[in-house]
C-alpha positions as CSV (number, residue, x, y, z in Angstrom):
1,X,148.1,256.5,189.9
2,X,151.8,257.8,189.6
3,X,153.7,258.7,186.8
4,X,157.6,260.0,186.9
5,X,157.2,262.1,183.9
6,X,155.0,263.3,181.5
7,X,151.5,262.1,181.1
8,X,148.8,262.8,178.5
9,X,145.5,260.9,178.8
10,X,142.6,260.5,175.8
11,X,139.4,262.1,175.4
12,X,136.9,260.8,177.5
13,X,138.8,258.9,180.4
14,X,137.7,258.1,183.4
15,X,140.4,257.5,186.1
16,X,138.6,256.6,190.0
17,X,141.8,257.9,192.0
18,X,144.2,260.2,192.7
19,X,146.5,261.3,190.1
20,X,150.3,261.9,191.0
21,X,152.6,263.2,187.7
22,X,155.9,264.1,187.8
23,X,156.2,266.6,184.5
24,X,153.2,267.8,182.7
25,X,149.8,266.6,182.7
26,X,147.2,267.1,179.7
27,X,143.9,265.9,180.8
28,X,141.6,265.3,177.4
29,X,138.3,266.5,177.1
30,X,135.5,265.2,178.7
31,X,137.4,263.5,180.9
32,X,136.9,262.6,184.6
33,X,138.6,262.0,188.1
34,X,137.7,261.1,191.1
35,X,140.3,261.7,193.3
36,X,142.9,265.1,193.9
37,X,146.1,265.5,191.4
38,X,149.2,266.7,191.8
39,X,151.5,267.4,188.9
40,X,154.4,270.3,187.7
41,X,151.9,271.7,185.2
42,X,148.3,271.0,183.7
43,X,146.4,271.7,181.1
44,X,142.3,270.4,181.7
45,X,140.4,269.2,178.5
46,X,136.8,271.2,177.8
47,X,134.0,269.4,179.9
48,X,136.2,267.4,182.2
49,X,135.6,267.3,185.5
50,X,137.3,266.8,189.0
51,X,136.1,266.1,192.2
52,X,139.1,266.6,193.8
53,X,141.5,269.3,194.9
54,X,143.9,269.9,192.2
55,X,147.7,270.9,193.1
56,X,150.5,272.1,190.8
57,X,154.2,273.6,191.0
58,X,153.6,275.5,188.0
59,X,151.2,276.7,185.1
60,X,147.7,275.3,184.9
61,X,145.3,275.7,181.9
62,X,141.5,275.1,182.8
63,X,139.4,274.9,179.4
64,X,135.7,275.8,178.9
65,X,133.1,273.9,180.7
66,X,135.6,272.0,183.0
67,X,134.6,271.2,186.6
68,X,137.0,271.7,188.9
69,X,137.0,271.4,193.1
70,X,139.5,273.9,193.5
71,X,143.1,274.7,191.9
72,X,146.4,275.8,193.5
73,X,149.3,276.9,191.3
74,X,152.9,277.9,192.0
75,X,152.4,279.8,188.4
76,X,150.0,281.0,186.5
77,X,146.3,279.9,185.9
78,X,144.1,280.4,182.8
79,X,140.2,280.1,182.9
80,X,138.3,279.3,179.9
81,X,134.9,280.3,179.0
82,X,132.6,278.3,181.5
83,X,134.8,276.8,183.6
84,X,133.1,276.2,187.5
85,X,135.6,275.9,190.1
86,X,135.7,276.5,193.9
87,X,138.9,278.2,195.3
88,X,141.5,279.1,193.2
89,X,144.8,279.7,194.3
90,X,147.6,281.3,192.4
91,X,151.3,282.5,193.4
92,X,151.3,284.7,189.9
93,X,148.5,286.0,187.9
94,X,145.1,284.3,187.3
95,X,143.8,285.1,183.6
96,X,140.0,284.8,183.1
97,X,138.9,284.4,179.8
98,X,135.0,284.8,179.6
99,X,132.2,284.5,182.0
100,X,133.6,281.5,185.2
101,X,132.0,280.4,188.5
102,X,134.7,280.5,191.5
103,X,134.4,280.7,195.2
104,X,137.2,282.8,195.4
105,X,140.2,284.5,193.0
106,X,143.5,284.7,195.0
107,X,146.7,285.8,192.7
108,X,149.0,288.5,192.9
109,X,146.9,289.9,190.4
110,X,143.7,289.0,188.3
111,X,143.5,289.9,184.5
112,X,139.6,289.7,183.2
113,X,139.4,289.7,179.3
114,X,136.0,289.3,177.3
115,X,133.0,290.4,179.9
């Protein structure tokens, strides 16, 4: 799926692909994907998952209890409470908010609130 601008998808949608946006991406809430995504920015939905590698230019948000393969971000990355995620890969600062699961933390620097 490719959109040239910005996309935001409902609660509870499943899309069996890859995702390709152009501006900003809002993922809703338990929502899934099968495939990678590439956008500019994102912001995950609680309890959504992805099985594939996720990709953008910019900021990402990742709320609680998403399900992630792994993130790479040109900006800055937030974790929410819960999150579980493989690598995650960040050219600014990682925030993490609460107890995640990651692989690995790579940033220019990692911020821990709330432990």
């Amino acid at each position: 799926m490719k959109i040239d601008g910005n996309f935001i998808v409902p609660a509870e949608t499943h899309v069996w692909g890859n995702m390709v946006v152009a501006g900003c991406l809002e993922l809703g809430p338990g929502s899934t994907v099968g495939g990678s995504i590439e956008a500019a920015s994102i912001v995950i939905g609680h309890d959504a998952r992805i099985k594939g590698p996720v990709r953008v230019s910019e900021t990402a948000t990742i709320c609680d209890n998403a399900c992630l393969h792994s993130i790479q971000a040109g900006g800055d990355i937030t974790l929410r409470p819960g999150v579980r995620i493989g690598d995650v890969n960040s050219a600014e600062t990682i925030f993490v908010y609460g107890k995640v699961t990651s692989e690995r933390l790579f940033g220019r620097a990692v911020k821990v609130y709330g432990i």
